[in-house]
C-alpha positions, 0 to 999 in steps of 0.5 A, a space after each residue: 500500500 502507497 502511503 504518505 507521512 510528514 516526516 521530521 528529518 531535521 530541526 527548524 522552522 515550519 518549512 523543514 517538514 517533509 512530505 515522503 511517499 512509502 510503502 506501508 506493509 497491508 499485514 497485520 497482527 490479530 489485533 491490529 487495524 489499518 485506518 485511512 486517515 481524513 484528519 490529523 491535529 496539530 497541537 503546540 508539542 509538534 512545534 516544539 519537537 519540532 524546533 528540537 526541544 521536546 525531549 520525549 520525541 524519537 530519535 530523528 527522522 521521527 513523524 510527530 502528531 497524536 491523534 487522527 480520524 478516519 475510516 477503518 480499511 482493514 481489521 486483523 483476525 481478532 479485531 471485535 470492536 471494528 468493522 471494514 468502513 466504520 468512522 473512529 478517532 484514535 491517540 497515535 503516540 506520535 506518527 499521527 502525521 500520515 495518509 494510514 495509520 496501523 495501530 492496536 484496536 485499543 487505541 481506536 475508537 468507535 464513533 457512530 455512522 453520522 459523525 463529524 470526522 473534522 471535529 473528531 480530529 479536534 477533540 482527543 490532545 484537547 479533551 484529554 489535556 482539559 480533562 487531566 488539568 482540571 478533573 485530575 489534578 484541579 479537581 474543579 468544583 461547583 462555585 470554584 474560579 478558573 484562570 486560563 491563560 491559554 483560553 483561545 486555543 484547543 486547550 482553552 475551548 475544551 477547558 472553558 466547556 469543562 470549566 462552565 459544565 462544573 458551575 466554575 466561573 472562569 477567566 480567560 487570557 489572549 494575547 490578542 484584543 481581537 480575541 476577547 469576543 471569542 472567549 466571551 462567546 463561552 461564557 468566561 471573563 475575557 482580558 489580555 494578558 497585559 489588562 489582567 496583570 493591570 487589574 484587581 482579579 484574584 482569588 482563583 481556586 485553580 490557574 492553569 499555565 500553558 506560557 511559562 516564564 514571569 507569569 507564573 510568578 504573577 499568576 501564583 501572586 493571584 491564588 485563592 488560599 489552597 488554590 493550584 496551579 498548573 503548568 503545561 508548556 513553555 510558550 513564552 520561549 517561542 516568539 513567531 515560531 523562532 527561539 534558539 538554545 539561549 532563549 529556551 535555556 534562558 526561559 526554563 533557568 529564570 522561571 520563578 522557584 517555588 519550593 515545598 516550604 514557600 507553598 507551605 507559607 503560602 498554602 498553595 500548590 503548583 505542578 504541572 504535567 506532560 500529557 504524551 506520559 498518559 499517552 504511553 500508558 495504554 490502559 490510561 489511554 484506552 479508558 480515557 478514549 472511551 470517555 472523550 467518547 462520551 464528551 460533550 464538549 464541541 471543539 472549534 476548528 479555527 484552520 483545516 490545511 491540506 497536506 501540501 500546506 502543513 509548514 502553513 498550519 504549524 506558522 498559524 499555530 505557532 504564530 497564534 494567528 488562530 483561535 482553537 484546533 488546526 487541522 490536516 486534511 489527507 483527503 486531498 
């Protein structure tokens, strides 16, 4: 079977991904499943694996992308839950960036016959991450108050839904004015990163970090009592898709030090996780790709780029030029 991968051969900008044609061998193993990809996500982690700063990546050249919609072509010996033609959405664990993916039967979900394949792709890195900041480590409550400092992207969509769905009240950054109507839209208070650092807001019960940087020190100023908070990436390193060693260095060594016996003082918590580790677990995944099943939550697809154009979507992601999920579009 002629397939196709976008393939990261060497570190660097957007243009460095490469599109390669291979031959994917058509046996499978007893439990395996071969699907015909529609859709993969984009998500901030390809970037920066991308630029050479992710250190659970493979080994180069590697295919980056976590999750993917589309039709299952074949099914091994032993496959029950499957059939030939059904629509699914799987967690890849990198690889996610091809025309086919053959994966364990597991990892694939099940979706019914009239499902969005476009809005499916959106939802599984987004979904899962919301789910495990808010649900597993914020553990929100009704009445509780939410800062999201990511509140425009995949992410922030997902969480705000999650947020509103627990009676949480939630606050909302961008770092865009254009955006603030966006993030209203879900019902949260809307401000710019710089409006809210000039304003009175505190008291929140949970904040969930997505930059890094002197925010955080900022941020954890704003912590009700007993309030978290919780770090999931490092984008304030990334300036229009560009940084260098020294910046990243920089980044990471000048982050505010919160210790055990300043958190006991000040009786707060901060943590932080990295999602590709619930990935590796394949229990945790399998489980918690049944419940993104049932999910409630609606992304918003804020770009659908075709294969040819993916050095496009990584720049509009990279450069925060979207609201929500990007996507790629294998049918063409």
């Amino acid at each position: 079977m002629i397939a196709k991968k976008i393939v990261i051969n060497k570190f660097g900008p957007a243009e460095s991904l490469d599109l390669e044609t291979f031959e994917m061998t058509e046996q499978l193993a007893p439990d395996e499943v071969i699907i015909e990809v529609h859709y993969s996500g984009v998500n901030f982690a390809d970037i920066i694996m991308r630029l050479g700063y992710y250190r659970d990546a493979p080994k180069k050249p590697f295919v980056p992308g976590y999750e993917v919609s589309g039709i299952v072509l074949s099914i091994g010996s032993k496959v029950t839950k499957l059939v030939v033609g059904d629509k699914v959405v799987a967690g890849t664990r990198f690889g996610g960036y091809g025309s086919h993916q053959k994966l364990h039967e597991d990892l694939v979900v099940k979706l019914a016959p009239e499902a969005d394949l476009q809005l499916w792709a959106a939802i599984p890195v987004n979904y899962i991450t919301s789910h495990i900041a808010l649900n597993e480590f914020g553990r929100i409550r009704k009445g509780d108050r939410i800062l999201l400092d990511c509140a425009s992207g995949g992410v922030g969509v997902m969480a705000m839904q999650i947020a509103k769905d627990a009676g949480a009240s939630v606050v909302g950054l961008t770092t865009s004015p254009s955006k603030k109507e966006f993030i209203e839209g879900y019902g949260a208070t809307a401000y710019t990163h710089d409006e809210f650092y000039q304003s009175s807001e505190k008291d929140f019960d949970f904040i969930l970090n997505s930059s890094a940087g002197p925010a955080l020190d900022w941020q954890y100023k704003r912590l009700a009592k007993a309030g978290k908070l919780c770090c999931i990436g490092v984008q304030s390193a990334i300036t229009n898709g560009k940084t260098n060693p020294l910046t990243f260095l920089k980044t990471v060594i000048t982050m505010p030090k919160f210790g055990v016996i300043k958190n006991i003082m000040q009786s707060k918590m901060v943590g932080g996780f990295n999602a590709l580790k619930f990935f590796e677990d394949e229990k945790w995944l399998k489980d918690n790709l049944n419940v993104l099943s049932k999910s409630k939550c609606t992304p918003y697809i804020g770009g659908v780029y075709k294969v040819a154009d993916v050095a496009a979507a990584h720049r509009a992601l990279e450069q925060k030029q979207v609201r929500g999920k990007v996507l790629i579009d294998w049918r063409s």
